[in-house]
C-alpha positions in Angstrom: 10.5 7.5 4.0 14.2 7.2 3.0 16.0 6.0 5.9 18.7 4.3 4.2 19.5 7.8 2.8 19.3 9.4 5.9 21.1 7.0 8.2 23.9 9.5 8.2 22.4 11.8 10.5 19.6 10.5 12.4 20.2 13.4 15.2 19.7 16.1 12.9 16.3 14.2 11.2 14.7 13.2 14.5 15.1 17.0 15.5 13.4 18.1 12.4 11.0 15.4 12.8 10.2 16.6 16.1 9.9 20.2 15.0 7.5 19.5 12.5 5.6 17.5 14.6 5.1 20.3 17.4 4.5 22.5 15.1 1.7 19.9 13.2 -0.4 19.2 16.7 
């Protein structure tokens, strides 16, 4: 995806991420 774009807050993306992901499996 768009990392360059959201370099600024990589915390707040990998929690989403990570969310999404539990949620997904």
């Amino acid at each position: 995806a768009n990392v360059g774009q959201r370099c600024k807050e990589p915390q707040f993306i990998r929690t989403l991420v990570s969310a999404i992901l539990e949620t997904s499996t």
